[in-house]
N, C-alpha and C positions, 0 to 999 in steps of 0.2 A: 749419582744423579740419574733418576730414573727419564727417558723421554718416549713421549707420545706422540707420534704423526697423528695430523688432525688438518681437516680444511675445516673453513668456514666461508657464508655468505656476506658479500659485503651489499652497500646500500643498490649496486645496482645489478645485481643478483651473482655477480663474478665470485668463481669458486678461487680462496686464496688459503693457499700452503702454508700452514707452521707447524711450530715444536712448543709441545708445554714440558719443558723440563722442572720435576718434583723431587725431591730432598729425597735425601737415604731411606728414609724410612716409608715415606709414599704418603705422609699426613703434613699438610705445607702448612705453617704455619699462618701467610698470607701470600696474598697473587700477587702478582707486577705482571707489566705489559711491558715487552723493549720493541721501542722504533729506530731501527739501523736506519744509515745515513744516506745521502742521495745517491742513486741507483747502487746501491750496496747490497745486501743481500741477506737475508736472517741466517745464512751460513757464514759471515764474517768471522775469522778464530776472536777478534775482540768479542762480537756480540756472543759468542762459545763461552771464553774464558769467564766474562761479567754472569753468565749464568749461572756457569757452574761455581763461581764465589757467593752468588743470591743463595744457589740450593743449597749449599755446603751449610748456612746459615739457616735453614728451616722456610725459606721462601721461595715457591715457585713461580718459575717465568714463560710466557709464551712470547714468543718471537715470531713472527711472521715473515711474508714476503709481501711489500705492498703491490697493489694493482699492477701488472704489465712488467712486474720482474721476478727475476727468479724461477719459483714453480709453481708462482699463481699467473691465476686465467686476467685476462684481458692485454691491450693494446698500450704498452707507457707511455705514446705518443699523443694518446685521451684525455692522459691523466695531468693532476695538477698537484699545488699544495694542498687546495684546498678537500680534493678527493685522498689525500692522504689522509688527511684529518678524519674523512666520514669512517676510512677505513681502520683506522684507532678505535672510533667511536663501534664500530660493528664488532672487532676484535673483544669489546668490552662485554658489549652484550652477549657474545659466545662464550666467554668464561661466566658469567652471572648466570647462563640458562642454563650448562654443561655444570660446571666446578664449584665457583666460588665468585664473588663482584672482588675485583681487583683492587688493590688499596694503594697500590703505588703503582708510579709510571715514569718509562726512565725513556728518552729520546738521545739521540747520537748526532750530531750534526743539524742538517734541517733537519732529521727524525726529532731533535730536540727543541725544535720551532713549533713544530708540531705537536709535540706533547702539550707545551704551553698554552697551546688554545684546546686542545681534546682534552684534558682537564679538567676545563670549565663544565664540561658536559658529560662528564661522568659522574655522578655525582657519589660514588663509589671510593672514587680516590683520594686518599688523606694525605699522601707526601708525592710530589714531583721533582725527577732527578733530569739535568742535562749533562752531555755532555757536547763540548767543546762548536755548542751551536750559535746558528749569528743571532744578533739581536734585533733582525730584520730579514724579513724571509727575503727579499729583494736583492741580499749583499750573494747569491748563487747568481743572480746575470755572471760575473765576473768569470764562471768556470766555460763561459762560452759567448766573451765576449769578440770574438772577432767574428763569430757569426750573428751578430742581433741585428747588421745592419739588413742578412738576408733575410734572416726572419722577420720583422718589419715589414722590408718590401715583396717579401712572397709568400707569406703567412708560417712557415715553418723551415727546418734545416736542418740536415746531420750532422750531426757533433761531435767528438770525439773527446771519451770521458773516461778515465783512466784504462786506454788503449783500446774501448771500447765503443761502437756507435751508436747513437740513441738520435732519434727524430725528436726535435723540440718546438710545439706549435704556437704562435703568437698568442695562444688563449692561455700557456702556462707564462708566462710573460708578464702578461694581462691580471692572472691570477694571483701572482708574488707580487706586484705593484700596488693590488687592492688591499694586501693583508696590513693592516694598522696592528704592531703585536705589541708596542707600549703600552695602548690601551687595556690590551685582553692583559696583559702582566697585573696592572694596577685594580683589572678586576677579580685575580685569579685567588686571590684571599687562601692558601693553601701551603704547608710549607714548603719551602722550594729550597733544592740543592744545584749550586752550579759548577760543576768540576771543569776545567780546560788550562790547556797546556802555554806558558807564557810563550813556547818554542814552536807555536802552531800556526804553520805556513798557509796552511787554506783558508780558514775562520781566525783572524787576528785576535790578540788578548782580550784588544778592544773592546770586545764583544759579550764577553763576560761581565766588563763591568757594567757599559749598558742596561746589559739583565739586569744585574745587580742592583741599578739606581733605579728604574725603572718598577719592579716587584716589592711588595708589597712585605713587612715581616710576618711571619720568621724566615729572614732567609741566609744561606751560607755558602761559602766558597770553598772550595779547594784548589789547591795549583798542582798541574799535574807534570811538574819540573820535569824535563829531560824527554817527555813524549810529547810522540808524532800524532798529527789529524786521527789517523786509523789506527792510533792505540795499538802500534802493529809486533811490539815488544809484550810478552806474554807475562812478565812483572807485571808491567803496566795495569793488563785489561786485570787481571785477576788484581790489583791495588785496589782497581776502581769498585770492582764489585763487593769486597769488602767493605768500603769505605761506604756505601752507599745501604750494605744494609749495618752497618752498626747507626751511620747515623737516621735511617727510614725507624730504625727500633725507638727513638725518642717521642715518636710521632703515630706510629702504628704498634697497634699493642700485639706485640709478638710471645707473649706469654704463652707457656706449657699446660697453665694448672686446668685446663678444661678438659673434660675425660674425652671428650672425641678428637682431641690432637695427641692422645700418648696412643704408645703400640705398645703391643702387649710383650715385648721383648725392651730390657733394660738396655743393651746395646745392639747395634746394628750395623755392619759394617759391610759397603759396598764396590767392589771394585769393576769397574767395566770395561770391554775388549779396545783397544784404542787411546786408553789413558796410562798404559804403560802397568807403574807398581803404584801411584798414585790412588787413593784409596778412601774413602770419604765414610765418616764417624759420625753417627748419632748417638751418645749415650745420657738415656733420659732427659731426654729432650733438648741436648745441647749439643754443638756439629764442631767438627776439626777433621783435620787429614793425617794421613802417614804416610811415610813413602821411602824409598830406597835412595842413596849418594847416585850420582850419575857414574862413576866407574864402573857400579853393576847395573847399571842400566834404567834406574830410577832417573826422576828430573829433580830432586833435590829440594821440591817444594814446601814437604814437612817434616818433622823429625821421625824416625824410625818404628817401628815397633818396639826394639828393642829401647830407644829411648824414652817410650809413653811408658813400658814397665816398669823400667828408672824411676820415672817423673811421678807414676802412684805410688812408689814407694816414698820417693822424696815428701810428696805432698802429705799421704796420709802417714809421715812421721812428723813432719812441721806441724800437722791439726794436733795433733794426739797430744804435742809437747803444749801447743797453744793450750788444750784443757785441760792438761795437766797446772799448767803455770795457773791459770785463773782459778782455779780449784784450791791451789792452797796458796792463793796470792802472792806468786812469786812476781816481783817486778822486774820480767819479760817484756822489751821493748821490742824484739828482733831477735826471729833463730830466720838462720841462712842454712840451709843443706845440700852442701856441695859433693856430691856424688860423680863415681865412677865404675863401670864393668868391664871386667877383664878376666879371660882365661888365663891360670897360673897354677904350676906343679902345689899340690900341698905340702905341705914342709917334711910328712916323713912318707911323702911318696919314692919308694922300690927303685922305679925302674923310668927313670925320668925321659927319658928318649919315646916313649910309649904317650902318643898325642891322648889317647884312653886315659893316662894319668892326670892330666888337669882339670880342675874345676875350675867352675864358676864363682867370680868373687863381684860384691858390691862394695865398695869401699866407701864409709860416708862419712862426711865430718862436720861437725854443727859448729856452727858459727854464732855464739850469743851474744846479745846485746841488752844491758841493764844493767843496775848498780847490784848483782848477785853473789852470795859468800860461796865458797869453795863446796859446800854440802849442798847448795841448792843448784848447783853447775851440775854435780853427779848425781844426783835425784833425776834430773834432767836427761842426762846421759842413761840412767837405766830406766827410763820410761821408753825413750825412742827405741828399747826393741820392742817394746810390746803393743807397736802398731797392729792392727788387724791384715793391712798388704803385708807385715813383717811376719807374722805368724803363718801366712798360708803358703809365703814363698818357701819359707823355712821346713815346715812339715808336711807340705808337696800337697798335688790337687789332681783330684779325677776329673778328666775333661770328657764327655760323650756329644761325641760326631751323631748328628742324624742325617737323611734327606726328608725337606717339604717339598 
């Protein structure tokens, strides 16, 4: 995951702080915009983890800071719902002038209230994601309700919002009481995804369904069993961001075959200071990870290197057998290739105490399925060494290091 510090101007000229983070390869297949949650921060590890699940998939994300937090310019105590929204809307037109018009848009909480009406006025964006937001911008009184009598009668008050103080003026009050967002749902004509946690203590389930009756199809849910508000389990945000772009690919066309989305390199692979061995794969135009077991120091997120060389050999021996079978119509329901590596003396290895004595072994064994005679079983069997990963592991490869 490539990222780019970037400000932009929002509607009332205030300079506001974000990150576009861009795919391995530096060619995104589409934008998204994410609105973290109230007074949260585009540094949140969820809103981190959710992007680098978008990039890992070919899609880049800017995340900002809205108005008066974080490491953008102005005063939060100015700001409202409503000035969140202008500031989506500004974010939008800084990717469309700079990059790319954003196709999707994912909010977090009220960030997710908010998407639902900045939506409307993108005209840019084909699929809107929430997560775990209310279905009334108004249901945030509660995270400061024992001050709203002050605020009422003295126009504003300090508050105390996740062990932190924030000034909240009777005009943001004012502002969330005005917003009607049933409406704006039933006008948002857009596909919409609503993800939130049945176990979520701040924004109740409730909430989701609301959404849900309220907006318009196509729209879909997911339940985010076992997570908190702030998504603060690192399964979790990285769940989410998965989940959001396989389902945004139904909707926005994430396809490869346009020549200014390929790089001129078949694979790509990126790793960066802070993510550990964690590792992010683009090969021809499609993304996954690798990484290391956590007893050496990996987080355990994806399979190995060593098991991605397994797994193309697995794979291009199950292909090879598949065109084999259809080639001379063998009735192949199912080959399974169940694989193993392992270092192990060879059989008229010397001097076996000698760690230099062992190679390397693949062990694999097919697993067929279909009504097939004993001659079409070992036809089978002597095709799968003559895979192409089979041939080049076998008779070795010249690899050349450069620097760009």
């Amino acid at each position: 995951m490539k990222t780019i510090k970037l400000q932009f101007k929002n509607a009332e000229g205030l300079s506001l702080s974000a990150r576009l983070e861009q795919p391995v390869d530096k060619r995104p297949l589409a934008y998204a915009i994410f609105a973290h949650c109230f007074t949260c921060t585009k540094n949140l590890m969820a809103v981190t983890n959710i992007s680098r699940a978008l990039t890992a998939k070919g899609i880049a994300v800017l995340r900002f800071d809205f108005t008066g937090l974080g490491e953008s310019e102005g005063d939060f105590a100015d700001t409202n719902f409503s000035s969140n929204v202008e500031d989506l809307v500004s974010a939008a037109s800084h990717l469309t002038e700079h990059y790319e018009a954003p196709r999707i848009i994912i909010g977090h909480s009220l960030g997710g209230a908010a998407v639902l009406i900045a939506a409307g006025r993108i005209p840019s964006i084909e699929a809107v994601a929430t997560l775990g937001a209310p279905a009334d911008p108004p249901h945030v009184k509660h995270l400061f309700q024992n001050s709203l009598e002050e605020i009422e009668s003295t126009g504003e008050a300090v508050v105390s919002l996740s062990g932190r103080p924030f000034k909240i003026k009777k005009q943001f009050i004012d502002d969330l009481e005005g917003t009607d967002l049933a409406s704006r749902l039933k006008a948002l004509k857009k596909p919409l995804l609503i993800l939130h946690s049945p176990q979520d203590e701040t924004v109740d389930i409730s909430n989701a369904e609301k959404i849900y009756i309220n907006a318009m199809h196509p729209k879909s849910y997911i339940s985010l069993d076992g997570a908190d508000h702030l998504l603060s389990n690192k399964e979790d945000s990285l769940y989410v961001g998965s989940m959001i772009a396989s389902w945004a690919a139904r909707y926005v066309d994430l396809s490869t075959d346009k020549p200014d989305l390929r790089t001129s390199r078949q694979v790509v692979v990126r790793n960066e200071k802070g993510k550990g061995f964690l590792s992010e794969i683009m090969a021809n135009g499609h993304y996954f990870m690798a990484d290391e077991p956590k007893e050496i120091g990996g987080t355990d997120l994806a399979g190995t290197p060593y098991d991605l060389l397994v797994a193309a050999l697995g794979a291009c021996t199950a292909i090879t057998i598949r065109m084999y079978a259809n080639h001379k119509n063998i009735p192949l329901e199912e080959v399974k290739v169940h694989m193993t590596r392992e270092k192990r003396h060879a059989a008229d290895a010397d001097n076996t105490d000698d760690p230099a004595s062992k190679m390397e072994y693949i062990d694999l064994d097919l697993e067929l399925h279909g009504n097939l005679t004993e001659e079409q079983r070992q036809g089978i069997l002597r095709i799968a060494h003559k895979c192409p990963v089979h041939k080049s592991l076998v008779n070795g490869l010249t690899v050349n290091a450069n620097l760009l």
